[in-house]
Residue frames as qw, qx, qy, qz and C-alpha x, y, z in Angstrom:
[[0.353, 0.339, 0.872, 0.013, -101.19, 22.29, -191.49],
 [0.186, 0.754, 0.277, -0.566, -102.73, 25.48, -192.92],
 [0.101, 0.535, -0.676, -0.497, -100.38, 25.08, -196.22],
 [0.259, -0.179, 0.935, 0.162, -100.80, 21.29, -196.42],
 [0.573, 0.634, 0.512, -0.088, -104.61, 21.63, -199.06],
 [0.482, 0.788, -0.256, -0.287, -102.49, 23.70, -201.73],
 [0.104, 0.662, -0.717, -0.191, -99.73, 21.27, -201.51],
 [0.658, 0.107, 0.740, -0.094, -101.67, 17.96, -201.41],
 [0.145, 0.039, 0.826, 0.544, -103.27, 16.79, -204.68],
 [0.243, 0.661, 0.567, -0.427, -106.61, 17.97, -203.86],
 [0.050, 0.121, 0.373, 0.918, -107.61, 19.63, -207.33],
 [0.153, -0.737, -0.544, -0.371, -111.59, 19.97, -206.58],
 [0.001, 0.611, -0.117, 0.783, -111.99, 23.68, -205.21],
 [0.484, -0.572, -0.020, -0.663, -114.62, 23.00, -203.17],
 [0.868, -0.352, -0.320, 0.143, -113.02, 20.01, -201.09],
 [0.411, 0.488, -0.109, 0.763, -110.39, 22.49, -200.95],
 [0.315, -0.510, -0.171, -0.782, -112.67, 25.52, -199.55],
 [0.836, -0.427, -0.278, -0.204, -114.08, 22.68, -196.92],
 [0.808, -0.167, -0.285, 0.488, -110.65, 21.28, -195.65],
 [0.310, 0.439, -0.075, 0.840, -109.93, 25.19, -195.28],
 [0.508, -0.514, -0.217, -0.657, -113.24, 25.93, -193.67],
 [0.844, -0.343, -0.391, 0.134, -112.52, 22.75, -190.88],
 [0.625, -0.041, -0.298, 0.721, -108.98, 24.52, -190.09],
 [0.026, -0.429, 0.041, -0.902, -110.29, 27.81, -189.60],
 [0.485, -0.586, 0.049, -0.647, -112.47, 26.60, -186.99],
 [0.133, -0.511, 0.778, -0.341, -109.74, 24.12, -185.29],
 [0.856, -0.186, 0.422, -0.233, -110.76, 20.76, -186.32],
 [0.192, 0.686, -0.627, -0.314, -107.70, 19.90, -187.40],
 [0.455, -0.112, 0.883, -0.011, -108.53, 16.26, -187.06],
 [0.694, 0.299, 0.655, 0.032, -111.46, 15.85, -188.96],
 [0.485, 0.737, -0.267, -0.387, -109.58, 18.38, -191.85],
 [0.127, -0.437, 0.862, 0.225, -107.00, 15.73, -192.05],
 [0.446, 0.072, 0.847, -0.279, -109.62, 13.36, -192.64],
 [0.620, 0.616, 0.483, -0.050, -111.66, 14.08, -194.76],
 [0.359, 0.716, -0.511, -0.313, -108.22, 15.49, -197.03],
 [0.094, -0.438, 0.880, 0.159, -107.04, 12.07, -196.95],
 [0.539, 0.436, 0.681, -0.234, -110.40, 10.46, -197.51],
 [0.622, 0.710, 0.194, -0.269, -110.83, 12.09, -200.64],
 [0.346, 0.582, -0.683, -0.273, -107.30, 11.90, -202.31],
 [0.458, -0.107, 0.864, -0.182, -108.03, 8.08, -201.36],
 [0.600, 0.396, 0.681, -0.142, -111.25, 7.88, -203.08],
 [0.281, 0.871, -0.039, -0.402, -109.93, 10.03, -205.67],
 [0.894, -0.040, 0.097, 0.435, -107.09, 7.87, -206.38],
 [0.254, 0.920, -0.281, 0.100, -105.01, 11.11, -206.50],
 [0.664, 0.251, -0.406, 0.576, -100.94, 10.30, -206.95],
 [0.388, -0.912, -0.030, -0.128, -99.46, 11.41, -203.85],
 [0.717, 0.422, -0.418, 0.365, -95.53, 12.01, -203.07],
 [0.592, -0.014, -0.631, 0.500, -93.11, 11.16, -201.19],
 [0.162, 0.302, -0.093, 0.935, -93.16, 14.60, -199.50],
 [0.488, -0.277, -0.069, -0.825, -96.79, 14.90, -198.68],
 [0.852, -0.260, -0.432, -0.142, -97.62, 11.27, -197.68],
 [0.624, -0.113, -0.530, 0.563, -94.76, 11.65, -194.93],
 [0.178, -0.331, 0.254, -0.891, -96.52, 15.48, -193.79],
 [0.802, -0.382, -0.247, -0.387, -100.02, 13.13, -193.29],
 [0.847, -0.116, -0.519, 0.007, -98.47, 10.81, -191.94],
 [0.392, 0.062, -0.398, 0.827, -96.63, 12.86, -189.54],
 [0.387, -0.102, 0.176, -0.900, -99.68, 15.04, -188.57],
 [0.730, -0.157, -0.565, -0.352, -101.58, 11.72, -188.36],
 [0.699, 0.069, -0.616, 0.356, -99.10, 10.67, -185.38],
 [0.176, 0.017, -0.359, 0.916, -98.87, 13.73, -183.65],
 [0.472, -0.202, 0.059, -0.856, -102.85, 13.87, -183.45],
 [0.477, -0.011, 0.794, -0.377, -102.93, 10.04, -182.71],
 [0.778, 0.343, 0.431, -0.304, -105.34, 9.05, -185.21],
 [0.270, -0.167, 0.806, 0.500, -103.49, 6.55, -187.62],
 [0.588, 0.514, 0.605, -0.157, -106.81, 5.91, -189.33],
 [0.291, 0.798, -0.040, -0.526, -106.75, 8.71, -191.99],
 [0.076, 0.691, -0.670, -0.259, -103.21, 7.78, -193.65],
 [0.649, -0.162, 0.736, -0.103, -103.88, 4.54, -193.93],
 [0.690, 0.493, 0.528, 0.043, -103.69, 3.03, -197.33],
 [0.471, 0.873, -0.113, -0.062, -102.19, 5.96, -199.02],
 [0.303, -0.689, 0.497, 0.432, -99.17, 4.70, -199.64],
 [0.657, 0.348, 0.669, 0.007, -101.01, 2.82, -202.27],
 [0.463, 0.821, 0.312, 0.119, -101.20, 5.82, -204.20],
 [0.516, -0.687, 0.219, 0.462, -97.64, 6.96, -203.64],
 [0.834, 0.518, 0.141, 0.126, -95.41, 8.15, -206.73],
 [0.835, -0.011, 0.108, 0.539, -91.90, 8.30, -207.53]]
């Protein structure tokens, strides 16, 4: 999971910096969150590739909530 903010769509540093800041002190839940909360409200594109890492670290921590919806923003 420690890779998975350079390889999302996340382009704003400092949501970056945060989701970096959550994993360094082992809340990997609410980094997932609040990365998938903001490429949401961000409408960032998201592929194939990445929407199936969330969505797989979404499962394997239980909490479907996050991932929801992004497949809305899914591109080819």
């Amino acid at each position: 999971m420690v890779a998975l903010p350079e390889e999302s769509p996340l382009t704003a540093e400092a949501v970056i910096t945060d989701v970096r800041h959550l994993l360094s002190h082992s809340e990997e839940a609410l980094a997932l969150d609040t990365m998938c909360s903001w490429i949401y409200e961000d409408a960032l594109p998201i592929n194939r590739q990445c929407h199936a890492r969330l969505v797989a670290l979404a499962d394997e921590m239980n909490i479907p909530r996050p991932v929801q919806r992004l497949d809305e923003l899914l591109i080819d």
